[in-house]
C-alpha positions as CSV (number, residue, x, y, z in Angstrom):
1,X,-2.7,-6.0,12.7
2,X,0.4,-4.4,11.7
3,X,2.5,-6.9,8.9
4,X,5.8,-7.5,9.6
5,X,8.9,-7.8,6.8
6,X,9.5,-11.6,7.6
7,X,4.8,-11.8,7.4
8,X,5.6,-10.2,3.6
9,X,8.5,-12.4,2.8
10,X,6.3,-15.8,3.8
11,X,3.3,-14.6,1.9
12,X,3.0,-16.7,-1.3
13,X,1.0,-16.2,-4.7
14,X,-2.4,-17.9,-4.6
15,X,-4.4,-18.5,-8.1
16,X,-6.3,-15.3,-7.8
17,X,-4.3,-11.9,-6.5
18,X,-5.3,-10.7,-3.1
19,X,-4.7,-8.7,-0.6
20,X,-2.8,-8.2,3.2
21,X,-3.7,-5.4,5.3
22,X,-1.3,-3.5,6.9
23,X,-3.2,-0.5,8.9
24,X,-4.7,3.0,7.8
25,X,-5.2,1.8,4.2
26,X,-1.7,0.3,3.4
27,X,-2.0,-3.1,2.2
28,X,0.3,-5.2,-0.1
29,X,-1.3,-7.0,-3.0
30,X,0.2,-10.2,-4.1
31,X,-0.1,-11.7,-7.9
32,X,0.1,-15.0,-8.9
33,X,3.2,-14.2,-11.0
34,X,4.8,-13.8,-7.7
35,X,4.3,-9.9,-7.7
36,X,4.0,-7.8,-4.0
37,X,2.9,-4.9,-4.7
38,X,2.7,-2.1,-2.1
39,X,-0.6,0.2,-2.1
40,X,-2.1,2.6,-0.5
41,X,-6.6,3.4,-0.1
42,X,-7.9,6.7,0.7
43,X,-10.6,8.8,0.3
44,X,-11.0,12.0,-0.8
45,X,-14.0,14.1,-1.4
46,X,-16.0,11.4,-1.1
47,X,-14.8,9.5,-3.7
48,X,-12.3,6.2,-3.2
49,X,-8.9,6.3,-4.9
50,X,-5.7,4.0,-4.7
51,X,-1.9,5.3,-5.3
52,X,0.5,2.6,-6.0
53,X,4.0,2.9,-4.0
54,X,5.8,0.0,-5.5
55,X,7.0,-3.7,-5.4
56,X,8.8,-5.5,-2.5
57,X,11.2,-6.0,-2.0
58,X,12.3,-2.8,-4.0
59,X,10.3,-0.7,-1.9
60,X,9.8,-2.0,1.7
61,X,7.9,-2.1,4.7
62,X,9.1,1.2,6.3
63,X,9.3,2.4,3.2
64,X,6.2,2.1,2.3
65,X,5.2,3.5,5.5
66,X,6.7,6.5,5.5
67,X,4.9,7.2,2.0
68,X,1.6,6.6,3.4
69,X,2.0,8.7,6.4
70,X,3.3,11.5,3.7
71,X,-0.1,10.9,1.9
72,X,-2.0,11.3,4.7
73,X,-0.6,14.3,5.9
74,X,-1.7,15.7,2.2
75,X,-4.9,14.5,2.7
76,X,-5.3,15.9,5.9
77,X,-4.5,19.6,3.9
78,X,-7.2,18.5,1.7
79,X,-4.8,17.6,-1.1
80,X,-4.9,14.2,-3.1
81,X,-1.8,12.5,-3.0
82,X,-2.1,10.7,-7.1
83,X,-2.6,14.4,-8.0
84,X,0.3,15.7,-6.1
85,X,2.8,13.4,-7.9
């Protein structure tokens, strides 16, 4: 299910951090110091990493987006997108 800005905005800090699914490894992982941070999980050779895009609302939904769809045309080139920055 794709998240929507006003789905981020509502989501509130629980005890424990967790996390909200976007689609195609995007998800947003929310602190209980109130933190949303934006993240992205791929693999590559096997091997599962994670590259951190940012916080909301600094960085938002489209945002965020648009730097997982630039990761995953590296990966598709076979390059890993932590490396590459």
């Amino acid at each position: 299910m794709a998240l929507t800005n006003v789905q981020v905005k509502n989501l509130r800090p629980r005890t424990k951090p967790y996390k909200v699914s976007d689609f195609d490894g995007l998800h947003v992982l929310i602190n209980p110091g109130d933190s949303k941070l934006w993240r992205f999980k791929y693999r590559i050779m096997g091997k599962e990493r994670l590259l951190s895009i940012g916080a909301w609302p600094e960085v938002s939904l489209l945002q965020a987006g648009t730097v997982r769809e630039d990761a995953r045309a590296k990966l598709a080139l076979g390059v890993d997108p932590s490396g590459y920055r």
